[in-house]
Each structure stands twice: as structure tokens, then as C-alpha cells.
C-alpha positions in Angstrom: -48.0 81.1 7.5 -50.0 84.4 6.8 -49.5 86.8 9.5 -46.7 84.2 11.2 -43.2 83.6 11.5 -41.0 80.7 12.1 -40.0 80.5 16.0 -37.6 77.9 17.0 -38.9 75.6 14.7 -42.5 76.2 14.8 -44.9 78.7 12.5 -46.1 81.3 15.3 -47.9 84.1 16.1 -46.2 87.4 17.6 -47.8 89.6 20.3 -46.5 92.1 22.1 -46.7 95.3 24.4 -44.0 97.7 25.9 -42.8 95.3 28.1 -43.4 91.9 27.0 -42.9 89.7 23.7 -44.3 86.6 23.3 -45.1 84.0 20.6 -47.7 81.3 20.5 -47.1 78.3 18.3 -49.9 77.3 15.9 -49.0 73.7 16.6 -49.8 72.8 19.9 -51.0 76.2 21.2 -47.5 76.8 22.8 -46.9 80.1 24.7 -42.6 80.3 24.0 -40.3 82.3 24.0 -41.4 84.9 26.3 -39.5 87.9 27.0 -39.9 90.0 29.8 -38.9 93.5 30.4 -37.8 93.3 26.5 -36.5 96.7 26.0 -33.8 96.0 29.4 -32.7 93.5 30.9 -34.5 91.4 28.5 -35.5 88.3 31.0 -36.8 84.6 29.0 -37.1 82.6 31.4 -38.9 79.7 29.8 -38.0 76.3 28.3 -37.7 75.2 25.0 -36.6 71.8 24.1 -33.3 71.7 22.6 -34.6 69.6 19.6 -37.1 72.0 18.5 -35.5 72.7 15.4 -34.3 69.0 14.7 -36.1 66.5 13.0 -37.9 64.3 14.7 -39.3 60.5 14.7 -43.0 61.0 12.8 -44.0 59.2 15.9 -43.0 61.7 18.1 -46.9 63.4 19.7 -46.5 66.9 18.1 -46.9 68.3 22.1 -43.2 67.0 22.3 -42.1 68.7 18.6 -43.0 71.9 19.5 -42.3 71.7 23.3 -41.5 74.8 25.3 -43.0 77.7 27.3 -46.9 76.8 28.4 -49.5 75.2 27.1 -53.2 74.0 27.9 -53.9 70.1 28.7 -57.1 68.9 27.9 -57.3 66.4 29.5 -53.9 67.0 31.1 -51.4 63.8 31.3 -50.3 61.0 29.5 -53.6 59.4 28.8 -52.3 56.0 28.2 -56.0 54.7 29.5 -58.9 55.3 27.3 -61.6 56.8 29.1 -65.5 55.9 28.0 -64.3 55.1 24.8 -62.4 58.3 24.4 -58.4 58.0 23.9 -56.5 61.2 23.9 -53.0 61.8 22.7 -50.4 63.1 25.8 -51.6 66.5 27.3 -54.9 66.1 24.8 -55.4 67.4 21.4 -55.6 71.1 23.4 -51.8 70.5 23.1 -51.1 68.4 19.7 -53.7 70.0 17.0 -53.4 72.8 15.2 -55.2 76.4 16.3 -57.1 78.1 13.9 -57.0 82.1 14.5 -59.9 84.4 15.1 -58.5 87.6 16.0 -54.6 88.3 15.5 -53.7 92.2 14.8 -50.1 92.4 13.5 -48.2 94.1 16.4 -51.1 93.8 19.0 -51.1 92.8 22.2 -54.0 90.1 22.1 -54.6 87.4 20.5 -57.5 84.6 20.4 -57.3 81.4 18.8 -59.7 78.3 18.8 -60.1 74.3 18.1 -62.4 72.7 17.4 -61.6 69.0 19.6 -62.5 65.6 17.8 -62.1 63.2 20.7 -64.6 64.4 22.8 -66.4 67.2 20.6 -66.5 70.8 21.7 -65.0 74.0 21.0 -61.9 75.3 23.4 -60.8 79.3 23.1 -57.7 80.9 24.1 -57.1 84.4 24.4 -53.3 85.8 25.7 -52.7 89.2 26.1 -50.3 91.6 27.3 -50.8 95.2 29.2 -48.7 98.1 28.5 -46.8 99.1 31.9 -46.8 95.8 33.2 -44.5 92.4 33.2 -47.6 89.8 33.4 -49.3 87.3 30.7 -52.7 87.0 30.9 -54.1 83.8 29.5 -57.8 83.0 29.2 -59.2 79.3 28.1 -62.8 78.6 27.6 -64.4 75.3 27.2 -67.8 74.7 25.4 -69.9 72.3 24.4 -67.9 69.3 26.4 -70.4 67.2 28.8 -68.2 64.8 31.5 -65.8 64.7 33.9 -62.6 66.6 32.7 -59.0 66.7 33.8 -56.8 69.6 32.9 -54.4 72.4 33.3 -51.1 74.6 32.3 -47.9 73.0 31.8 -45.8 76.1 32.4 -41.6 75.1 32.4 -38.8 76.8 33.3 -34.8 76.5 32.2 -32.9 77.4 35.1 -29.4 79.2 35.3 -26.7 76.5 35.7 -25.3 76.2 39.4 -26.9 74.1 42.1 -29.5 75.9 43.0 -30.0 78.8 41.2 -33.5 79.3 41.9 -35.6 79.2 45.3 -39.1 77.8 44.8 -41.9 78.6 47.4 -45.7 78.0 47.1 -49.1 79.2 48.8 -50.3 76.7 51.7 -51.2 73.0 50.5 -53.1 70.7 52.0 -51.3 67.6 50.9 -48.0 66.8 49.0 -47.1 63.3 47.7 -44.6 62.2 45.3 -46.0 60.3 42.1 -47.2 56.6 43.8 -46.0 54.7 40.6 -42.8 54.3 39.2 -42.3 57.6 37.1 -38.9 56.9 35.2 -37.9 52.7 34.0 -33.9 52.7 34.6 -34.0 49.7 31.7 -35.9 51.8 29.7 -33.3 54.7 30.1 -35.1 56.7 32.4 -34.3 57.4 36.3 -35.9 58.6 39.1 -34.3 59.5 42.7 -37.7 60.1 44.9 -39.4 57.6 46.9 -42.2 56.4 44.9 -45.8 57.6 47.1 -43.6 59.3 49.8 -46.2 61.6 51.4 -44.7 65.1 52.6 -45.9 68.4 54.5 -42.8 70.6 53.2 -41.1 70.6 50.2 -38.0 71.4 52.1 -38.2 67.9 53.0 -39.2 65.2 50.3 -37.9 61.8 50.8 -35.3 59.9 48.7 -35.6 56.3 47.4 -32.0 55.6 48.3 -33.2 57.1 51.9 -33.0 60.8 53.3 -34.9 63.7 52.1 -34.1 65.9 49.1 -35.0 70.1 49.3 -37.3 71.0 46.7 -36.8 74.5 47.1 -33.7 74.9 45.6 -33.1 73.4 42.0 -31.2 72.5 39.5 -30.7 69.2 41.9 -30.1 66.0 41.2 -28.7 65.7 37.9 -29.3 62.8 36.1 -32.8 62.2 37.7 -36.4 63.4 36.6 -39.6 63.1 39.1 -42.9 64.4 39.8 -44.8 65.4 43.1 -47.8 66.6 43.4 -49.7 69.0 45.7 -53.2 70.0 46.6 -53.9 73.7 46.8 -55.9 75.3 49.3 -59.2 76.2 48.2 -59.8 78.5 51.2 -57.6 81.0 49.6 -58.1 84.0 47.6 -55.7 82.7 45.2 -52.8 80.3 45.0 -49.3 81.0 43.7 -45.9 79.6 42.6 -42.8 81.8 43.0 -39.2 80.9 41.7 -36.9 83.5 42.9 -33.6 83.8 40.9 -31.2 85.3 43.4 -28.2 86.4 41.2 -30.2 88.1 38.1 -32.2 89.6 40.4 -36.2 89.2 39.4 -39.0 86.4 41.1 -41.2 84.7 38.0 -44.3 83.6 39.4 -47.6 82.2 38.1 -51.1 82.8 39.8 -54.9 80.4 39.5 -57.9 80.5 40.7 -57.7 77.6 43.3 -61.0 76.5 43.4 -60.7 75.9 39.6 -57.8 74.8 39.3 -56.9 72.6 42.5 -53.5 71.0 42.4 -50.1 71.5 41.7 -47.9 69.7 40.0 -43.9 69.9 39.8 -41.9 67.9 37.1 -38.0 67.8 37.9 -36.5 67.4 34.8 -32.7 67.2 35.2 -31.1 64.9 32.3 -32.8 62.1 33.9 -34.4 60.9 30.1 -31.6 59.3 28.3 -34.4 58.1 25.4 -35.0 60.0 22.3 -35.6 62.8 22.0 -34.8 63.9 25.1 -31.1 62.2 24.9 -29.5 63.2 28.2 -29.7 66.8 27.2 -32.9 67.7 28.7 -31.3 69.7 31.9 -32.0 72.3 34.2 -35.7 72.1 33.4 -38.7 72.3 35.7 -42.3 71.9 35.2 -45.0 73.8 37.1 -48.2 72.8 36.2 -51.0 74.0 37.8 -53.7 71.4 37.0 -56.9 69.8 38.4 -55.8 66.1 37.9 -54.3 63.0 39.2 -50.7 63.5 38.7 -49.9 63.2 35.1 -51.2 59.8 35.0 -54.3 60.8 32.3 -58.4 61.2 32.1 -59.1 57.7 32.3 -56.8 58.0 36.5 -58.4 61.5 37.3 -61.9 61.2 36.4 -62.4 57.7 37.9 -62.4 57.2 41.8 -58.5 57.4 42.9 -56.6 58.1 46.6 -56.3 61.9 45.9 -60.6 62.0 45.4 -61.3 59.7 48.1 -59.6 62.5 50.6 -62.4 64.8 49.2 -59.7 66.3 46.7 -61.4 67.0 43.2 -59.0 65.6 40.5 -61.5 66.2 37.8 -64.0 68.4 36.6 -67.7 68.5 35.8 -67.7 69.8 32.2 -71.8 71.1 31.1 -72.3 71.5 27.4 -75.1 74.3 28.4 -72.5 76.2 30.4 -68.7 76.9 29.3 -66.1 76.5 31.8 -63.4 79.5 32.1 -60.0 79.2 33.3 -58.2 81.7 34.0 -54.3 82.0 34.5 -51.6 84.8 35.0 -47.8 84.3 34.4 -45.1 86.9 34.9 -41.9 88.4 37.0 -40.9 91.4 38.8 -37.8 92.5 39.8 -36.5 92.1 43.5 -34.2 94.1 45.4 -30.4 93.0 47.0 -30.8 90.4 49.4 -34.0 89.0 48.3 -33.9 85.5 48.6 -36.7 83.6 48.0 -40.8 84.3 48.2 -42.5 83.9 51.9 -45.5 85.5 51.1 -47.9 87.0 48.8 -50.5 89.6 49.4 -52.1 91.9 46.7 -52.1 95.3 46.5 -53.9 98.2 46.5 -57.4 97.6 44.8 -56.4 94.3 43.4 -53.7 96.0 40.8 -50.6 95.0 42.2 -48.8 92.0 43.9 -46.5 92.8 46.8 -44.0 89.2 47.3 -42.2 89.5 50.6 -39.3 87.9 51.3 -38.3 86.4 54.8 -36.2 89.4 55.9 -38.8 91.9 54.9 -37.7 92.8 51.6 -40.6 93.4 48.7 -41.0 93.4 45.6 -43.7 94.7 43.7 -45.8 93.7 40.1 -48.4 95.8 38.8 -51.1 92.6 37.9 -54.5 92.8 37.6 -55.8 89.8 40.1 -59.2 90.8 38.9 -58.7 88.8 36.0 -58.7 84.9 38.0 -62.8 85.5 38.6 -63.6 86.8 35.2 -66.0 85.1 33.6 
């Protein structure tokens, strides 16, 4: 516990700058709370799972006792397939073990942990840190000594303001959007799901319904009583793709930015009291998931790395990992506050000398974050 305190159940680490506080769990590697614009307005817009402090079943996967915030999947999924031998707990031991520390300053802004990974042996480091000046979390994982196909990716959740549709969701251009083609949620099992199992869609304006119709997946909380997943592939043309969720009424956009090319899909979990199952008990509400992954759905190592639909459209779902050269990903999370009027992200371009994002919204209103992009292509 040296040099950590007790955060919503879970021994953490404290970093923090002018602007921004965070805590990572050692447990998991969780990045939760997170308060932006700390000294103000004070803005946490992140999850954390209303049993964090309870007592749980010992069976419960320790990714699910500490849930909240973000955290690193490796492999990312449920991993319910074992995969050349290798059988990984939900969301991998990148997101179950414990972290050991190698540099943690009391007070800093940085900090860099690392695991050592037993399933498939290797070494993964995180680094987080914060900037003085500026409302953005930069979070660096680097994987060594692995050899084989790889799935993986963030798991980044939001708890959003009651009131139907409280917050506006927009994305960069994707190629391809599909709903999960496999029943997600098992009514007799206490679990329900209102999308159309496989539905394909260009929009998410426009996602069809089992029951029939089409559901808007840019406004949420929606559908109470219902959780699903979609998926979509990014394009790898651009610079960089982005996830913005505008929040209208308090007035800032939270938005998360990847190096498409490394990371290459996008997945959304709409998680709406749709679990009626312990732990989640019918109080798991409000909630969405935006994970930004290279995988096949949620579905595990053994579904991504093998041949699948998304793959045979020429869609990477998994990566080639080289024990003689470490993979870095590379990830940015943060907000900025927008103007009266500002509705909901159209576009995103970055500003002068790659310091700064400028988010437009349809009517021509900006908004403005000082972010280094520079940091996605770091190696």
C-alpha cells in the first residue's frame, strides 16, 4: 500500500497536474476516477461500477471487482476459447493481475507500471501522464517479448447524465459497422438485448432493432433495460480516428483519439440495466463502453486471431506480436469545453503544429483542446 491509497475500493496510485487528477488501480491497471478541470468545474466523467466497494463472489474475474474508468485488454474479450493452448481470463491478465510499479513520484504527473504476463510470457509497460495547461491523458502500453497473433485494446466507459439522451456520440469515418452476429445477452439467463443480432449498418443514426425498426446510436442513455454491442471498423487512411460524446447541458465534449492503423476497430458496449445477474443486479445504468480495439468484437483471442467474417473483408482483427520488436500503443483521452449551442461533434481537424484539436460542430461552433497529437506515432 506504500505510496497508495484506497480509491473506491481499490489500493491506487495518485497522479496529477494543474488540471487533471487521476488514479490508477494496482489491481487490474484501472485508470478511474478521473477528474478534469479539477480546480473548476471539476468534470469525472467516467464509470465505476456501483459494487466497487461491496463484497463480491471470489469467483468474480478481478477485471469486474475493480471495474471502472479504462483499462488495457490483452488479448481484449471474453476469451471463453482457448487459443494454442493458451486460456486467458476476460479482457486478459493485462486487466486481472496485479501491476508492479517502476517509477511513481508522490504528486507527479507520470507514472509507469509493469507485469510480467504468465499465459503467454512477456513483459507489458504502461506509462499515463498528465501535462500542466492541458485537459488530456496520455496513456502509453508497450508490449515485449510476446511472439503470435494478438488481439487487444482500451476499454474506456462512460456514466452518462440521466435523461434520454444526454449525450450526442459522433465518430471519424468507418468502413463497416455491424452489430455483434451472436446473441450478446440470454433473456433466461437474465440478460437482454434489443438489437438485431448481425444487423449490418453504414450510420449509427440508423441501427436496426430485433423487434424491427432502427434505434439512433447517437444519442444515449436509450433503451433501458437492454445492453448490446456493435462494432466498427476504422479508417486506416486517416491521420487519426476519434470518438466524441458531446454533453450538451454541462457544457464540455470528452473524446478519445488512436492511431488507426494500430488500433483498427471500434467497439460500443450499451450498457443500460440490461444485466439483471450478479453483480451487475439491474443497477448497471446509464453506462457506455468505447473501446477502441483491434479484435473481433469481444468474442476473445481464440475468434480474433483465427480466420473470421470481419478478416476475410481484409479487416485485421489481430495483431502480429515479434518478441525481437516491442509493439507501442498509444492512446489519448480527454475533454474541452464547448460553447452555447454546441451540439454534438461533426468534425475534427488538429491545430496549429499538431498542439491542439479544433471539434466543430454542425453549425460552425468550435471548440478547442490543447493535445499533443504527436504523441499517437511515438515510438
Amino acid at each position: 500500500m506504500r505510496g497508495m491509497k484506497l480509491i473506491k475500493g481499490q489500493p491506487s496510485w495518485r497522479i496529477a497536474s494543474n488540471r487533471v487528477e487521476a488514479f490508477v488501480t494496482q489491481l487490474g491497471g484501472q485508470l478511474g476516477p478521473i477528474t478534469f478541470d479539477r480546480k473548476q468545474r471539476k468534470i469525472a466523467p467516467y464509470s465505476v461500477a456501483p459494487w466497487a466497494q461491496e463484497k463480491l463472489d471470489p469467483r468474480t474475474p478481478a477485471m469486474l471487482q475493480a471495474l471502472r474508468g479504462d483499462f488495457f485488454c490483452l488479448p481484449f474479450g471474453g476469451n471463453a476459447t482457448a487459443f494454442g493452448g493458451e486460456k486467458h481470463p476476460p479482457h486478459g491478465e493485462t486487466a486481472n493481475a496485479k501491476w508492479r510499479p517502476e517509477k511513481c513520484p508522490a504528486g507527479g504527473t507520470s507514472l509507469r507500471l509493469s507485469l510480467k504476463t504468465r499465459i503467454r510470457p512477456g513483459r507489458v509497460d504502461k506509462e499515463i501522464s498528465l501535462r500542466d495547461g492541458e485537459d488530456a491523458v496520455y496513456i502509453r502500453h508497450t508490449i515485449r517479448g510476446m511472439a503470435g497473433p494478438m488481439c487487444m485494446g482500451h476499454h474506456a466507459m462512460l456514466k452518462f447524465p440521466d435523461g434520454e439522451g444526454s449525450g450526442r456520440i459522433s465518430t471519424s469515418r468507418f468502413l463497416y459497422g455491424q452489430v455483434l452476429p451472436e446473441i450478446f445477452e440470454q433473456p433466461e439467463l437474465g440478460g437482454y438485448s434489443a438489437l438485431k443480432v448481425g444487423a449490418e449498418f453504414d450510420s449509427l443514426e440508423a441501427v436496426p432493432l430485433a423487434a424491427g425498426g432502427s434505434a439512433d446510436l447517437t444519442r444515449y442513455p436509450a433503451r433501458r433495460g437492454f445492453e448490446d454491442l456493435v462494432m466498427m471498423v476504422s479508417d486506416s487512411d486517416l491521420p487519426f480516428a476519434w470518438t466524441a460524446v458531446t454533453f450538451p447541458k454541462e457544457r464540455f465534449v470528452w473524446f478519445a483519439l488512436k492511431d488507426p492503423k494500430v488500433l483498427r476497430e471500434t467497439v460500443f458496449w450499451l450498457s443500460n440495466r440490461g444485466r439483471h445477474y450478479p453483480p451487475w443486479s439491474s443497477r448497471h445504468l446509464n453506462v457506455m463502453g468505447f473501446e477502441d480495439v483491434t479484435a473481433y468484437f469481444h468474442l476473445g483471442l481464440a475468434e480474433s486471431a483465427r480466420p473470421n467474417p470481419i478478416s476475410a473483408k481484409g479487416w485485421p482483427t489481430s495483431l502480429m506480436l515479434n518478441p525481437a520488436t516491442p509493439l507501442v500503443v498509444n492512446y489519448i483521452m480527454g475533454v474541452a469545453a464547448i460553447p452555447p449551442g454546441f451540439d454534438r461533434v461533426a468534425a475534427v481537424a488538429p491545430g496549429a503544429d499538431n498542439q491542439s484539436l479544433i471539434l466543430k460542430a454542425p453549425g460552425g461552433r468550435k471548440a478547442m483542446a490543447k493535445v499533443d497529437l504527436g504523441f499517437l506515432f511515438l515510438d
